[in-house]
Every structure is written in structure tokens, then in C-alpha cells.
PDB file of N, CA, C and O in Angstrom:
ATOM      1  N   UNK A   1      30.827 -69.638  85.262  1.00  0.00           N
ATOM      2  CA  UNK A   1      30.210 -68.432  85.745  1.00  0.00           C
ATOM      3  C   UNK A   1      31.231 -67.301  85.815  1.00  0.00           C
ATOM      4  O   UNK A   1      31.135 -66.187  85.301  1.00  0.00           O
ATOM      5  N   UNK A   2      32.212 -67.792  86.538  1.00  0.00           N
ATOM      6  CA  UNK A   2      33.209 -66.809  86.502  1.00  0.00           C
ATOM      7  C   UNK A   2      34.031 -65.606  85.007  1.00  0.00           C
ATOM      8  O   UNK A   2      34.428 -64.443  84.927  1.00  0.00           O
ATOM      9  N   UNK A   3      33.849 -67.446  83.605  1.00  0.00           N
ATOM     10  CA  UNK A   3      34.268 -66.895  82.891  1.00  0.00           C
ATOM     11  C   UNK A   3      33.395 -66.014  82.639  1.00  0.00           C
ATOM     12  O   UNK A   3      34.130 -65.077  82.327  1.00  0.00           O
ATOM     13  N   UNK A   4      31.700 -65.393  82.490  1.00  0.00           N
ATOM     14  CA  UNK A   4      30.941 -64.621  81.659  1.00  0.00           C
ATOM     15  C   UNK A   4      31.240 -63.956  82.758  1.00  0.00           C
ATOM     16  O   UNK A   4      30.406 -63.094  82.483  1.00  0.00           O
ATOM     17  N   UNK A   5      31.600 -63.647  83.577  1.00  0.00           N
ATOM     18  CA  UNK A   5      31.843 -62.090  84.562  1.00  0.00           C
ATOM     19  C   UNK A   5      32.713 -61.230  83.962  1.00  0.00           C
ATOM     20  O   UNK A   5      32.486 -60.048  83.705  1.00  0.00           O
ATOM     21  N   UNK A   6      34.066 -62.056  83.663  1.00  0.00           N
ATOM     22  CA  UNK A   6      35.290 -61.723  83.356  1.00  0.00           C
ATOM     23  C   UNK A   6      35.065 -61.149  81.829  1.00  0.00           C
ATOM     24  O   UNK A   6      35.862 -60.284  81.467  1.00  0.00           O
ATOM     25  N   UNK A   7      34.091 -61.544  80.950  1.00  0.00           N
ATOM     26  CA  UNK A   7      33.662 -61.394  79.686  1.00  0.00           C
ATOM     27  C   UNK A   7      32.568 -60.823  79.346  1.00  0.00           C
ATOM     28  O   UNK A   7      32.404 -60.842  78.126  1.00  0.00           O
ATOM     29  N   UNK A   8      31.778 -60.338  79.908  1.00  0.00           N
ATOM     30  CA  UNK A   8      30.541 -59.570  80.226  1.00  0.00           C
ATOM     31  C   UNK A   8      30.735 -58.248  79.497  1.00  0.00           C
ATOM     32  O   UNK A   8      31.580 -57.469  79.937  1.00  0.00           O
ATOM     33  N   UNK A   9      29.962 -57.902  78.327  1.00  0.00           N
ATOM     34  CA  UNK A   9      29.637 -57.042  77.353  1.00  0.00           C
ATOM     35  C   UNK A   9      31.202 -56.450  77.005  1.00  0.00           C
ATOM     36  O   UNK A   9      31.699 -55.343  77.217  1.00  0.00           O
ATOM     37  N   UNK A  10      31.757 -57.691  76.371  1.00  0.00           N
ATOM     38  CA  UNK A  10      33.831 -56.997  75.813  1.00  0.00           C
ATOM     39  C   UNK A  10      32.813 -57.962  74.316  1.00  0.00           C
ATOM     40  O   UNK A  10      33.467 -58.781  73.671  1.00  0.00           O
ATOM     41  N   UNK A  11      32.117 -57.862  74.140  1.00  0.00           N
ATOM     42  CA  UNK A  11      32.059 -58.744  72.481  1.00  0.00           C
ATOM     43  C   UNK A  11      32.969 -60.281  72.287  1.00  0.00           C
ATOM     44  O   UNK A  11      33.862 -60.453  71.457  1.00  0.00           O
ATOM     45  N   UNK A  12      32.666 -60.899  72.891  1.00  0.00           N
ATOM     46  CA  UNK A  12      33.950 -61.882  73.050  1.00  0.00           C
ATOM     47  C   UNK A  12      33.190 -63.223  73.313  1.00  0.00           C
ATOM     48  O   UNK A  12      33.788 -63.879  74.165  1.00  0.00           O
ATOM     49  N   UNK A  13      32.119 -63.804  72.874  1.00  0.00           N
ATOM     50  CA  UNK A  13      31.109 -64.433  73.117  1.00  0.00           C
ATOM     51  C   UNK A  13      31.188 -65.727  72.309  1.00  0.00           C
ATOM     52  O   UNK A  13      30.459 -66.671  72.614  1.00  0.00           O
ATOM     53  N   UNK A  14      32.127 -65.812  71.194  1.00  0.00           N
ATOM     54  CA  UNK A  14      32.520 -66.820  70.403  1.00  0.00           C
ATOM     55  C   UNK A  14      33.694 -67.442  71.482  1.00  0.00           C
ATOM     56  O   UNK A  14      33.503 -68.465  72.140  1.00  0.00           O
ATOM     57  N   UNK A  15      35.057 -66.551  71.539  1.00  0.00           N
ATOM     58  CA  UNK A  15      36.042 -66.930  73.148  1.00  0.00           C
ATOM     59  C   UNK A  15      34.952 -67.559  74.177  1.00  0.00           C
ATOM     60  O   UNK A  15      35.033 -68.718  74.583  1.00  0.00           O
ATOM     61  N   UNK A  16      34.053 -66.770  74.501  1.00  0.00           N
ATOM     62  CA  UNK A  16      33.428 -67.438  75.825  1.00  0.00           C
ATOM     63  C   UNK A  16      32.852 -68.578  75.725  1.00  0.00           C
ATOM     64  O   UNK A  16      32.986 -69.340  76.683  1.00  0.00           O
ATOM     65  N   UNK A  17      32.262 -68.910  74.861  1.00  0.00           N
ATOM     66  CA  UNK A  17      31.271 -70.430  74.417  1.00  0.00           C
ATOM     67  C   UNK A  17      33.006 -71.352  73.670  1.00  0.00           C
ATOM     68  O   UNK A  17      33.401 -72.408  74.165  1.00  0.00           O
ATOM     69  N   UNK A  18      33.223 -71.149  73.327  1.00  0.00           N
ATOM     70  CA  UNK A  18      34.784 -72.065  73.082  1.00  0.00           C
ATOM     71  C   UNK A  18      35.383 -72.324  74.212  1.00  0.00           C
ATOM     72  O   UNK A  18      35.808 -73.479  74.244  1.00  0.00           O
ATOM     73  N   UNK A  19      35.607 -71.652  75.243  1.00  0.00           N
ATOM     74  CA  UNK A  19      36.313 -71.873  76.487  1.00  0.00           C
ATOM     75  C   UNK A  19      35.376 -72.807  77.412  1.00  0.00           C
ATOM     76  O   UNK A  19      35.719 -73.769  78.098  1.00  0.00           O
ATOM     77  N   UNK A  20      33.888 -72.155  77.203  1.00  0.00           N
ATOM     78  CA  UNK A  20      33.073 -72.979  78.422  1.00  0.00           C
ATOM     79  C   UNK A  20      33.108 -74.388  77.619  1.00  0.00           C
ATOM     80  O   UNK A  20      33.295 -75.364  78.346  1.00  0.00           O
ATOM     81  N   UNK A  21      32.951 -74.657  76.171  1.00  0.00           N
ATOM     82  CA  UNK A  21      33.071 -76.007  75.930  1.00  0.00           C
ATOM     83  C   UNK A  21      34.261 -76.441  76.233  1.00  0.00           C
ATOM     84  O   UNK A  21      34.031 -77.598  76.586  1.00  0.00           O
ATOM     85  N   UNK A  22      35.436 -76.263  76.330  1.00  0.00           N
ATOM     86  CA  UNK A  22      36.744 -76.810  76.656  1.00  0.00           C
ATOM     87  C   UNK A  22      36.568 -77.479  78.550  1.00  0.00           C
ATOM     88  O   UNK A  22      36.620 -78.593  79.071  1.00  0.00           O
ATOM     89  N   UNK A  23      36.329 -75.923  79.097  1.00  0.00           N
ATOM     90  CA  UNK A  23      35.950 -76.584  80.251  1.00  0.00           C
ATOM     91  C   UNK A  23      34.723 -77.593  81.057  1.00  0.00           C
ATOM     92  O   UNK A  23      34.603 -78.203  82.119  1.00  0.00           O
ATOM     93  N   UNK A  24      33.823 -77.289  79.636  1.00  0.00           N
ATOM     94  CA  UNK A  24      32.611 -78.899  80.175  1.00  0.00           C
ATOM     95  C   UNK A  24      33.157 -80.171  79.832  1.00  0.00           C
ATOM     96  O   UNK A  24      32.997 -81.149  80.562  1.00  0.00           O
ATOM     97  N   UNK A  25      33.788 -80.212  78.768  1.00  0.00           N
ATOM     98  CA  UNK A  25      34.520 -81.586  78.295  1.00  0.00           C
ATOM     99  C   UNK A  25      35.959 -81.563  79.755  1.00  0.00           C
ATOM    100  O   UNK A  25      35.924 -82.515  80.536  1.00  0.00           O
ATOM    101  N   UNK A  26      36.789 -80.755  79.915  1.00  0.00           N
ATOM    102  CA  UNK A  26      37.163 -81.409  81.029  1.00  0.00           C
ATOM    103  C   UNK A  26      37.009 -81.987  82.325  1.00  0.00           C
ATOM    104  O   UNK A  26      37.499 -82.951  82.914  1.00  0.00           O
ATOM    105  N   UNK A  27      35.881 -80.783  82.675  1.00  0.00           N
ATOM    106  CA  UNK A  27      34.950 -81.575  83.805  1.00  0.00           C
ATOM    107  C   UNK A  27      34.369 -83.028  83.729  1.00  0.00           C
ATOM    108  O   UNK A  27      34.559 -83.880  84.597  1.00  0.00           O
ATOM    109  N   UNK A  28      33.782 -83.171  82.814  1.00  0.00           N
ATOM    110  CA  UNK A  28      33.629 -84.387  81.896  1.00  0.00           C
ATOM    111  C   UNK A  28      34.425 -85.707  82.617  1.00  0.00           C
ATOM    112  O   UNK A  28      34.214 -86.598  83.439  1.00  0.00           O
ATOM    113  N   UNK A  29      35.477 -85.200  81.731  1.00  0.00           N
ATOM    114  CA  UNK A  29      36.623 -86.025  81.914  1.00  0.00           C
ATOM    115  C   UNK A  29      37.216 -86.500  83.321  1.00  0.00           C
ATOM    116  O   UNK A  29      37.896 -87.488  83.598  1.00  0.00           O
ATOM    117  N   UNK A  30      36.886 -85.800  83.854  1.00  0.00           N
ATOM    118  CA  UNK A  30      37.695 -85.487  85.214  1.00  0.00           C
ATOM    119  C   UNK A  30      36.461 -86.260  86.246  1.00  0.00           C
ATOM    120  O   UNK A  30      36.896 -86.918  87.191  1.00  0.00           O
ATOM    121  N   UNK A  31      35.106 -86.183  86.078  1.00  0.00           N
ATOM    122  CA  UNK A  31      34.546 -86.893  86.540  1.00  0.00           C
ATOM    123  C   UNK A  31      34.481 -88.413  86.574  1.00  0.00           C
ATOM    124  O   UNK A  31      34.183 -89.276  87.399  1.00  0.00           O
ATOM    125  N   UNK A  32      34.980 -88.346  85.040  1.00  0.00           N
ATOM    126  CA  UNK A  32      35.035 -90.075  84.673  1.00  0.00           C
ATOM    127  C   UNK A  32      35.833 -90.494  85.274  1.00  0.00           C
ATOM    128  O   UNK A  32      35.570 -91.571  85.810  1.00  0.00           O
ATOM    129  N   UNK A  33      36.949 -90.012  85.467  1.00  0.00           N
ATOM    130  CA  UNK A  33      38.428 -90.376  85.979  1.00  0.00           C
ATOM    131  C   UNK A  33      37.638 -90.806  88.046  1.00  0.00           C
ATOM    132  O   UNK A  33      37.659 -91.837  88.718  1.00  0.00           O
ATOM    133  N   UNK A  34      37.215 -89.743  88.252  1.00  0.00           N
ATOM    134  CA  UNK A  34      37.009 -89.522  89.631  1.00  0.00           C
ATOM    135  C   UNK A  34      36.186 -91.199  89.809  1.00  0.00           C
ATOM    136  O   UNK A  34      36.798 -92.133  90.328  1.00  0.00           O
ATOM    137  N   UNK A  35      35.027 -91.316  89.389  1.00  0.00           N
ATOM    138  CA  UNK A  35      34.373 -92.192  89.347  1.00  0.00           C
ATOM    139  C   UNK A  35      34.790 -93.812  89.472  1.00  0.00           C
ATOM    140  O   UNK A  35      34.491 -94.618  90.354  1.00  0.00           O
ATOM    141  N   UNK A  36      35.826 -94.036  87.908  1.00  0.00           N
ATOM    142  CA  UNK A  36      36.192 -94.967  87.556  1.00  0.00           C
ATOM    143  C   UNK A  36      37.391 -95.452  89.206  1.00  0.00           C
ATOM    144  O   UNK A  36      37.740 -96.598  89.491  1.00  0.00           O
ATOM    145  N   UNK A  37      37.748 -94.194  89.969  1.00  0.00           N
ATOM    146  CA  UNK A  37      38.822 -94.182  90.635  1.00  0.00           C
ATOM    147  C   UNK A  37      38.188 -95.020  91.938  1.00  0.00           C
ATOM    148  O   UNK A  37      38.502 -96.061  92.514  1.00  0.00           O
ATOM    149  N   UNK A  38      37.186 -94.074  92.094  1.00  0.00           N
ATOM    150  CA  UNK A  38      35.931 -94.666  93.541  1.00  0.00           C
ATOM    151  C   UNK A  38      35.753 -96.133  93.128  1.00  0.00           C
ATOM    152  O   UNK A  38      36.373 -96.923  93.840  1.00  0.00           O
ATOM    153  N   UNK A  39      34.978 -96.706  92.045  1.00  0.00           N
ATOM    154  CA  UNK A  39      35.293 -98.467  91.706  1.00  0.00           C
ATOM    155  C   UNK A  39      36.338 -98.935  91.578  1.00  0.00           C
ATOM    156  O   UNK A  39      36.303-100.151  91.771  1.00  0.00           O
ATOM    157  N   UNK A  40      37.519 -98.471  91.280  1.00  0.00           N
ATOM    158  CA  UNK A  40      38.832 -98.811  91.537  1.00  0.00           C
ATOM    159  C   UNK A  40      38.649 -99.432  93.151  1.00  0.00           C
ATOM    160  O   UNK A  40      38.620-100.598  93.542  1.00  0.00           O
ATOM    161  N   UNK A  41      38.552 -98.263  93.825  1.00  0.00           N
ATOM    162  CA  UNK A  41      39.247 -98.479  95.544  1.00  0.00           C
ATOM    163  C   UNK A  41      38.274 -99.439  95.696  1.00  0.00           C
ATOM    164  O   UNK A  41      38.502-100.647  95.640  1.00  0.00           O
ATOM    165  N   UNK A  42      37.166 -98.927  95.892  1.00  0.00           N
ATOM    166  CA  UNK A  42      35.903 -99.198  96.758  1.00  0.00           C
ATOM    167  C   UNK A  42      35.702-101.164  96.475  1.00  0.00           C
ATOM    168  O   UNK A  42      35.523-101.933  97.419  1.00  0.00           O
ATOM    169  N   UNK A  43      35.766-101.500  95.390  1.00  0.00           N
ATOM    170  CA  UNK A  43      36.322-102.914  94.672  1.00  0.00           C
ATOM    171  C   UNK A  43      37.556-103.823  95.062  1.00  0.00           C
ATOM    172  O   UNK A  43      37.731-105.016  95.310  1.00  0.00           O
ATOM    173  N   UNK A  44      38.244-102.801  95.003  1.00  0.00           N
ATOM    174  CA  UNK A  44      39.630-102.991  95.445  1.00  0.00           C
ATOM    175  C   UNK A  44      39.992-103.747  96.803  1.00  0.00           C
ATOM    176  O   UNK A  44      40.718-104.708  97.054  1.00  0.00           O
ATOM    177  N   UNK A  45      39.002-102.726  97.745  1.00  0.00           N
ATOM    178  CA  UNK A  45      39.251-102.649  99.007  1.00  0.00           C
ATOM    179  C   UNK A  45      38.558-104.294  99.737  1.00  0.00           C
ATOM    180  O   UNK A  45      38.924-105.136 100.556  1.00  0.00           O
ATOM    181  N   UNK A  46      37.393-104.051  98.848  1.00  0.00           N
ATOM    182  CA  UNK A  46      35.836-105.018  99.448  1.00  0.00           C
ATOM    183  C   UNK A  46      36.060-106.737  98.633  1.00  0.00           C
ATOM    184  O   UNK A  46      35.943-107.788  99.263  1.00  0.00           O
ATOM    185  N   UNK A  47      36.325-106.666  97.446  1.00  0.00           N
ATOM    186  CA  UNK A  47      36.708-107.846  96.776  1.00  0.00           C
ATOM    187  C   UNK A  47      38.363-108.382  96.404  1.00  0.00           C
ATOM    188  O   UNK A  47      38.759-109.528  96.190  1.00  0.00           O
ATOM    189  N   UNK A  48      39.038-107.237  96.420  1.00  0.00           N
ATOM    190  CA  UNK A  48      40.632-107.624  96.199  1.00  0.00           C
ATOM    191  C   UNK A  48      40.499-106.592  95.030  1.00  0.00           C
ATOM    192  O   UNK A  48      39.683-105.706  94.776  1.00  0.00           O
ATOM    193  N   UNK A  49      41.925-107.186  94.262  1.00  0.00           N
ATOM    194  CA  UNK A  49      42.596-105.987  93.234  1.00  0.00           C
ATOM    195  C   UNK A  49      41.737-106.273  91.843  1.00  0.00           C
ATOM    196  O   UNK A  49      41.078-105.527  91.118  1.00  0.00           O
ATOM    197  N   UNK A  50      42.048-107.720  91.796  1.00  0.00           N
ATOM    198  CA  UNK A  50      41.463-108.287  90.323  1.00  0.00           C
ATOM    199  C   UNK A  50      39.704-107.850  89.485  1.00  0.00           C
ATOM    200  O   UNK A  50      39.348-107.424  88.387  1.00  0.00           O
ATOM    201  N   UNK A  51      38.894-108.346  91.015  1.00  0.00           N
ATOM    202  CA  UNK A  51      37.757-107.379  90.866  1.00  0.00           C
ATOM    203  C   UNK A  51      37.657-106.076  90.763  1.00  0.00           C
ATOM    204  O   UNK A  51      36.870-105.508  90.006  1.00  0.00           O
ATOM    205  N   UNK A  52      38.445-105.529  91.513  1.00  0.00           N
ATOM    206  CA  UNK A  52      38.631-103.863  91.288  1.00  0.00           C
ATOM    207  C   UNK A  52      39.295-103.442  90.235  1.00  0.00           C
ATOM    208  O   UNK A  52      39.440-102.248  89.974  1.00  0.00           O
ATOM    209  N   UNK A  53      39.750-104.388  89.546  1.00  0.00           N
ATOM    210  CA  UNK A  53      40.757-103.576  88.313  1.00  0.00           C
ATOM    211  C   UNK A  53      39.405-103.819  87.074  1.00  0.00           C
ATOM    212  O   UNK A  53      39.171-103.018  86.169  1.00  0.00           O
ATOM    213  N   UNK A  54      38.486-105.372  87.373  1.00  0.00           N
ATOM    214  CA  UNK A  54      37.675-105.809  86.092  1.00  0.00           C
ATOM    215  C   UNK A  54      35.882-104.808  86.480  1.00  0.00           C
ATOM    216  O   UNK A  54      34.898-104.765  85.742  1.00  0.00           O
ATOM    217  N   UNK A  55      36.060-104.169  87.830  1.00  0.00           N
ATOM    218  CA  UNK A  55      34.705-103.412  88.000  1.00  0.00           C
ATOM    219  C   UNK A  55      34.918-101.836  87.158  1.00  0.00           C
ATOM    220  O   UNK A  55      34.033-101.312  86.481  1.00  0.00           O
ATOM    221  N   UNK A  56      36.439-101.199  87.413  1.00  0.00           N
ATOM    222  CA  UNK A  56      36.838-100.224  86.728  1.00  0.00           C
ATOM    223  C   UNK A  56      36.846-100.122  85.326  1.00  0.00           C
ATOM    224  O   UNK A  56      36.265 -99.280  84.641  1.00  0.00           O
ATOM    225  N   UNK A  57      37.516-101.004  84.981  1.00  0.00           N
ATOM    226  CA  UNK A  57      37.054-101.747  83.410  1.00  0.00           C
ATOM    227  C   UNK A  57      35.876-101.456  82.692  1.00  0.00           C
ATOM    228  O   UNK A  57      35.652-100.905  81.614  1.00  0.00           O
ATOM    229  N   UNK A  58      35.170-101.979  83.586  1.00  0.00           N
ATOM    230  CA  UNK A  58      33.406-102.137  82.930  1.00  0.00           C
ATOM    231  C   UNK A  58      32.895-100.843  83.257  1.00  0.00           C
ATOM    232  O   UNK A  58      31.849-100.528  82.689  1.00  0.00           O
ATOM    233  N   UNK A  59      33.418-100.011  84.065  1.00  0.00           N
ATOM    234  CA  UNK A  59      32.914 -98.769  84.757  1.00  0.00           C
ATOM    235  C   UNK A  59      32.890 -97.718  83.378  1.00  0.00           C
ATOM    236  O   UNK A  59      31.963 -97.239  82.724  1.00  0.00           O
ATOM    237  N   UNK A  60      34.716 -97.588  83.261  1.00  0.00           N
ATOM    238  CA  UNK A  60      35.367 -96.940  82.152  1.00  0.00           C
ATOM    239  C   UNK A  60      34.639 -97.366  80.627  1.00  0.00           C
ATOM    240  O   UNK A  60      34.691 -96.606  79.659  1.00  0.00           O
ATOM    241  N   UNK A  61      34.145 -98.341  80.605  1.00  0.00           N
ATOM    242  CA  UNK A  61      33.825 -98.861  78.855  1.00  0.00           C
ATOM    243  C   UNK A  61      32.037 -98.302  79.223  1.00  0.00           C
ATOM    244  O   UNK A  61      31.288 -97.987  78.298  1.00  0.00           O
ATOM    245  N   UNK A  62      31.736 -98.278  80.218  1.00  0.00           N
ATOM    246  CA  UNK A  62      30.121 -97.770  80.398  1.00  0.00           C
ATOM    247  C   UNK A  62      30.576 -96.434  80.101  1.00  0.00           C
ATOM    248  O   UNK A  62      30.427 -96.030  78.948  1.00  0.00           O
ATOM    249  N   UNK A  63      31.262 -95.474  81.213  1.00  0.00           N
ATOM    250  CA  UNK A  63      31.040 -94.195  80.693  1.00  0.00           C
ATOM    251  C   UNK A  63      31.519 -93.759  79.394  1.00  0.00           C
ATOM    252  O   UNK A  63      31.066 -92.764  78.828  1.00  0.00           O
ATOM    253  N   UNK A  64      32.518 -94.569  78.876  1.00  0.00           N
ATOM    254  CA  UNK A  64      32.796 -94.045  77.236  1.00  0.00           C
ATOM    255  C   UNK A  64      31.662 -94.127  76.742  1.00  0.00           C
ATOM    256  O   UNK A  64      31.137 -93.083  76.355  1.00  0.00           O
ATOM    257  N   UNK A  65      30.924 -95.443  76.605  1.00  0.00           N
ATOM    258  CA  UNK A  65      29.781 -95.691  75.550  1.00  0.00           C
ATOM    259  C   UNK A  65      28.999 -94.740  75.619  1.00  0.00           C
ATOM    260  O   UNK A  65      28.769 -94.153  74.562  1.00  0.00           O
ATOM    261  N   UNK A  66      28.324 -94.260  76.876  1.00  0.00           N
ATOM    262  CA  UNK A  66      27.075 -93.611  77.413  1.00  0.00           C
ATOM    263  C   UNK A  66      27.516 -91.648  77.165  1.00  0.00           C
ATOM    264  O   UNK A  66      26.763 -90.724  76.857  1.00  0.00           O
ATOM    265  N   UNK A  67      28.980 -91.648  77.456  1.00  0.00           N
ATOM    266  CA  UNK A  67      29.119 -89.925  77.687  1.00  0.00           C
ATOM    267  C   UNK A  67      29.800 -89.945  76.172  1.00  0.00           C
ATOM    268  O   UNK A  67      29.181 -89.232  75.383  1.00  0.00           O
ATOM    269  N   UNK A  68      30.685 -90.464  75.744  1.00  0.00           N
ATOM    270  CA  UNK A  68      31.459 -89.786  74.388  1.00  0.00           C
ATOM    271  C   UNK A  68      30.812 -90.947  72.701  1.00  0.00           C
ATOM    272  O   UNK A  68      30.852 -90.470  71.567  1.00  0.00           O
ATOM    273  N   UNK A  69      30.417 -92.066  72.922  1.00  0.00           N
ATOM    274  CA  UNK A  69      30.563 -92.459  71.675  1.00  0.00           C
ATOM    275  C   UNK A  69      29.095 -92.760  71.570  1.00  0.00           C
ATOM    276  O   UNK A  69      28.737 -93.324  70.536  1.00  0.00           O
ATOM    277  N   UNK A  70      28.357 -92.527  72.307  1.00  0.00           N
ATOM    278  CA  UNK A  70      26.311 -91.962  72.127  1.00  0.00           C
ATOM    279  C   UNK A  70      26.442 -91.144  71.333  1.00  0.00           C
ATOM    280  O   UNK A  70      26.353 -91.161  70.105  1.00  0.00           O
ATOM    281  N   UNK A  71      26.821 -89.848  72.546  1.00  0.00           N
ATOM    282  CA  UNK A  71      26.843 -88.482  71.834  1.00  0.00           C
ATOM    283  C   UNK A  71      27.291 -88.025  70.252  1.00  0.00           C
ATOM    284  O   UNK A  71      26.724 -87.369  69.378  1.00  0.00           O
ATOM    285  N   UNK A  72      28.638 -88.731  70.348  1.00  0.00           N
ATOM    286  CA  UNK A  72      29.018 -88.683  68.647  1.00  0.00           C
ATOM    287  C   UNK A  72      28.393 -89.351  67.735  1.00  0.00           C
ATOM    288  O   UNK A  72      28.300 -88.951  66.574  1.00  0.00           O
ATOM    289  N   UNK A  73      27.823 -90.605  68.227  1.00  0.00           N
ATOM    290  CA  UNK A  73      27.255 -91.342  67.111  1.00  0.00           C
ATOM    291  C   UNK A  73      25.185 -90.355  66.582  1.00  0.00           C
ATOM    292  O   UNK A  73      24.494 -90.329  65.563  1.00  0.00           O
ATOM    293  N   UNK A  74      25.072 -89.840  67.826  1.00  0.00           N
ATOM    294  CA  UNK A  74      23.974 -88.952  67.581  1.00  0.00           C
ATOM    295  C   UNK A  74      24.268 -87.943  66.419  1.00  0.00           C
ATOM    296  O   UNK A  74      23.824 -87.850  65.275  1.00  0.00           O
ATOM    297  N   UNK A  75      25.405 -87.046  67.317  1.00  0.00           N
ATOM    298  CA  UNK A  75      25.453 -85.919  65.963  1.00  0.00           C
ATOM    299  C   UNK A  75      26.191 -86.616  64.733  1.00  0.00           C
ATOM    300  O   UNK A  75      26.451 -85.768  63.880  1.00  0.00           O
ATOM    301  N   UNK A  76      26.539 -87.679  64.435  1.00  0.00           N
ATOM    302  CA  UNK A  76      26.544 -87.847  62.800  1.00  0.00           C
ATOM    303  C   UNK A  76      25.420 -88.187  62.229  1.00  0.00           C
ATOM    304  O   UNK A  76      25.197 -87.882  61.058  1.00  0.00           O
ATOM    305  N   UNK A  77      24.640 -88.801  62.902  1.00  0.00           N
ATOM    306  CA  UNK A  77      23.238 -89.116  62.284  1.00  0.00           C
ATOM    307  C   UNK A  77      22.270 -87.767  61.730  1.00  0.00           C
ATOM    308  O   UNK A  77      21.665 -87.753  60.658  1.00  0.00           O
ATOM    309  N   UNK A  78      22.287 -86.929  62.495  1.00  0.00           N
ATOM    310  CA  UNK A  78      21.627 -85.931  62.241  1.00  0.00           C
ATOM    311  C   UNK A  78      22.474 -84.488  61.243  1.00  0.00           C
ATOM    312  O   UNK A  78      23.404 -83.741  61.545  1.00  0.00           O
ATOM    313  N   UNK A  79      21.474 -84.618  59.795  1.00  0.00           N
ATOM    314  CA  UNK A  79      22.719 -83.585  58.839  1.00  0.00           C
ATOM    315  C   UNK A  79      22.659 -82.288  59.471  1.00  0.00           C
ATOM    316  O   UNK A  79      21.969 -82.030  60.457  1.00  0.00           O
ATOM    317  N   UNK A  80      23.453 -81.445  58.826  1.00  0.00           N
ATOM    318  CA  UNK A  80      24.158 -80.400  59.381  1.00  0.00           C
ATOM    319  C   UNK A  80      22.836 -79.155  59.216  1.00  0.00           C
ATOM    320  O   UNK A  80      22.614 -78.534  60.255  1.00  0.00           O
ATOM    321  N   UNK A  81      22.190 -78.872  58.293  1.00  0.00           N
ATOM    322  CA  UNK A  81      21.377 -78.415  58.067  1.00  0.00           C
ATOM    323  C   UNK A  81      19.969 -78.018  59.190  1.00  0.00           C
ATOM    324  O   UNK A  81      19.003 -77.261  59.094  1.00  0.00           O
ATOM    325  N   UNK A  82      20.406 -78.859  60.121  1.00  0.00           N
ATOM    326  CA  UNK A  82      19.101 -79.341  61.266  1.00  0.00           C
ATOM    327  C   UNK A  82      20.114 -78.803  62.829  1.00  0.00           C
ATOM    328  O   UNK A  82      19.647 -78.388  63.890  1.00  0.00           O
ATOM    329  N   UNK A  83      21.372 -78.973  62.515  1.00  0.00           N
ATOM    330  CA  UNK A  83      22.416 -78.650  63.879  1.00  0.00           C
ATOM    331  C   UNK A  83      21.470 -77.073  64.464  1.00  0.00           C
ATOM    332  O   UNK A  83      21.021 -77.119  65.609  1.00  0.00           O
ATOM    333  N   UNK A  84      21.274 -75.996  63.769  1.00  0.00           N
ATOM    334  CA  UNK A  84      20.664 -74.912  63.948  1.00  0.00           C
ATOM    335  C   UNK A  84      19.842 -74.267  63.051  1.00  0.00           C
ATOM    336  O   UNK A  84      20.156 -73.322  62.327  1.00  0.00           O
ATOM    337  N   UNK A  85      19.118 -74.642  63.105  1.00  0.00           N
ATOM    338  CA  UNK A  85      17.619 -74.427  62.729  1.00  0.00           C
ATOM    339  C   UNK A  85      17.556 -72.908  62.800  1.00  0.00           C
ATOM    340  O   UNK A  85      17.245 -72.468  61.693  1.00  0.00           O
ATOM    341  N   UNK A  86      17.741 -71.934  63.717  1.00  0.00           N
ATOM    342  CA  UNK A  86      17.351 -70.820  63.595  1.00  0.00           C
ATOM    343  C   UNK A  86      18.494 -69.640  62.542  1.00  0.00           C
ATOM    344  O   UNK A  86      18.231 -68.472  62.254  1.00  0.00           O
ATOM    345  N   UNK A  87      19.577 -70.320  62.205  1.00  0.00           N
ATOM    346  CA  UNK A  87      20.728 -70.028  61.486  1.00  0.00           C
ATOM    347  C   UNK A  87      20.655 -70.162  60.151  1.00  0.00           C
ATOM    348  O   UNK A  87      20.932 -71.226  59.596  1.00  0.00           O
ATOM    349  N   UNK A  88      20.161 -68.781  59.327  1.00  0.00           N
ATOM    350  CA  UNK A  88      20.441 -69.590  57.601  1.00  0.00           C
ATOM    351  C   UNK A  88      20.965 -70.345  57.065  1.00  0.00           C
ATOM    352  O   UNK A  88      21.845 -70.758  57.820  1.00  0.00           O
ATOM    353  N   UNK A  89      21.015 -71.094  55.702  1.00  0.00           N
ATOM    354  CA  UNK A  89      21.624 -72.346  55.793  1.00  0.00           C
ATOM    355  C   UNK A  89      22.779 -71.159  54.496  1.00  0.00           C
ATOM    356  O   UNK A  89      22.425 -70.189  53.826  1.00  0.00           O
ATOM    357  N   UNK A  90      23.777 -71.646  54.584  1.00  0.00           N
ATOM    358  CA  UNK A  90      24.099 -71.275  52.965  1.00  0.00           C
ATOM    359  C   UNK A  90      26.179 -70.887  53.794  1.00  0.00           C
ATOM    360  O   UNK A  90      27.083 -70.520  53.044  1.00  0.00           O
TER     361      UNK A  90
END
């Protein structure tokens, strides 16, 4: 939000959608981390280390599958031609 304030009618709208994707993929990231961290402890704490290291594990290989290697395996399936539809092709 902040960034389209800061960018608000300067023509700069390619910068702004490049930056907000940089910063959704780190949020992203940073959630996974947060997450995987909470089954870390919370495992950790309630079953010992071993469970908490093999609940994080399974935590971390869920959110890869589900947030980064879905998503990619989607957009290769679908050709390029179809990515934007309202965009001439050529």
C-alpha cells in the first residue's frame, strides 16, 4: 500500500508491480519460515526434539508442494498465449 502512495501517478507502474511481486514472494517466504518455526517449538516442546524436527520436516515439504511447486507446475502447463488474454499476441 505504501509502495502505490509513494508511486501514485510518477508513470512507474511496471517498478511498482515488480517490487510488489518481490515483496509477496518474501512475505511468502517469511511466513513459511514463521510457521515451519511454530511446529518446530510447539513439537519440540510437547513431544521432544526428534518429533519436532520430523513435524517441521513434513510441515516445510507441505508448504513447498502446496505454495511454490503447484504453482509452477500450473503455469507450465498452461501456454503462454492464454497467460493474458486481453494482451495481443505477437
Amino acid at each position: 500500500m505504501s509502495l502505490h502512495r509513494f508511486l501514485f501517478r510518477r508513470h512507474q507502474r511496471k517498478q511498482m508491480v515488480t517490487a510488489a511481486h518481490h515483496l509477496a514472494l518474501t512475505g511468502i517466504l517469511l511466513l513459511a519460515c514463521a510457521i515451519i518455526g511454530v511446529v518446530l517449538l510447539t513439537f519440540g516442546v510437547v513431544e521432544g526434539d526428534t518429533p519436532g524436527i520430523i513435524a517441521a520436516g513434513v510441515s516445510a515439504a507441505l508448504l513447498l508442494t502446496l505454495w511454490a511447486l503447484l504453482p509452477l507446475r500450473l503455469r507450465k502447463q498452461r501456454p503462454d498465449d492464454q497467460r493474458h488474454p486481453s494482451r495481443p499476441s505477437g
